[in-house]
N, C-alpha and C positions, 0 to 999 in steps of 0.2 A: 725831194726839194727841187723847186723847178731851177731850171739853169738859163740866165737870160744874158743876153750881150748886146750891149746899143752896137749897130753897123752902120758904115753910111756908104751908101751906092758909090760904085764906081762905074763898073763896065758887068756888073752882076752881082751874086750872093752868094759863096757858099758855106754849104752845112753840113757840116764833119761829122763822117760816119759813125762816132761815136754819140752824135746825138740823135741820130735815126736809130741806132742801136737802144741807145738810154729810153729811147720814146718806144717801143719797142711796135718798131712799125713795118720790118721784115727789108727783104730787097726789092719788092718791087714798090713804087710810089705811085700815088696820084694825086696830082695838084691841082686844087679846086681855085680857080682867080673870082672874087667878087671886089664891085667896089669896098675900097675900105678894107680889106683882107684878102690874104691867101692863104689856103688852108692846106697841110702834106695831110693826104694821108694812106695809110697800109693799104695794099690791093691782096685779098687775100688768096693763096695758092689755090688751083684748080683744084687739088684734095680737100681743103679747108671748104670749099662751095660744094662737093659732091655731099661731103659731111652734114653738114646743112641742109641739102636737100634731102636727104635719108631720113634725118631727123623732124622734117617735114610731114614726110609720109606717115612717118611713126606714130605722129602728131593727128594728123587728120585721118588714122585706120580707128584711133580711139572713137570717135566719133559715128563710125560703121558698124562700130561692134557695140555701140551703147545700148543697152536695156531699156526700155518704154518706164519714166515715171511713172509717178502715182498723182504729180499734183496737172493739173489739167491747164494752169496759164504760167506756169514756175517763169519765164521768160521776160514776164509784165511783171509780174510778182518778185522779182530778183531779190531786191534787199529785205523785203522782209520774209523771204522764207529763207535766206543766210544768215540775217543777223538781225533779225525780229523788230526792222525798225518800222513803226506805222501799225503796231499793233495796241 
């Protein structure tokens, strides 16, 4: 359930660790300013980015190790040789 509270500017804003907590956005922040908005959000931990990139790799070996098809334009030909449409 979201949690909302009208504020009115004084000399700043703040926002109580239990709604950084509730949003579940870690301790480090980053605050995005646009007209019209400001955006918090989570910076994720150096482990959380190495994670990431591991999974990456993982990601783009599948493609190293893939086996030669059989169909000769699969690429142009996408949706209908996935889900037969245009046949």
């Amino acid at each position: 359930m979201p949690n909302q509270q009208m504020l009115e500017v004084q000399q700043g804003i703040w926002i109580d660790k239990r709604w950084v907590r509730n949003a579940g956005l870690g301790n480090r922040l980053q605050v995005v300013v646009q007209p019209g908005e400001i955006r918090i959000l989570g910076v994720p931990t150096r482990a959380e980015q190495q994670m990431s990139s591991e999974g990456w790799d993982v990601f783009r070996s599948l493609g190293r190790d893939a086996q030669p098809g059989q169909l000769s334009n699969a690429a142009v030909e996408h949706d209908r040789y996935l889900y037969g449409k245009g046949q």
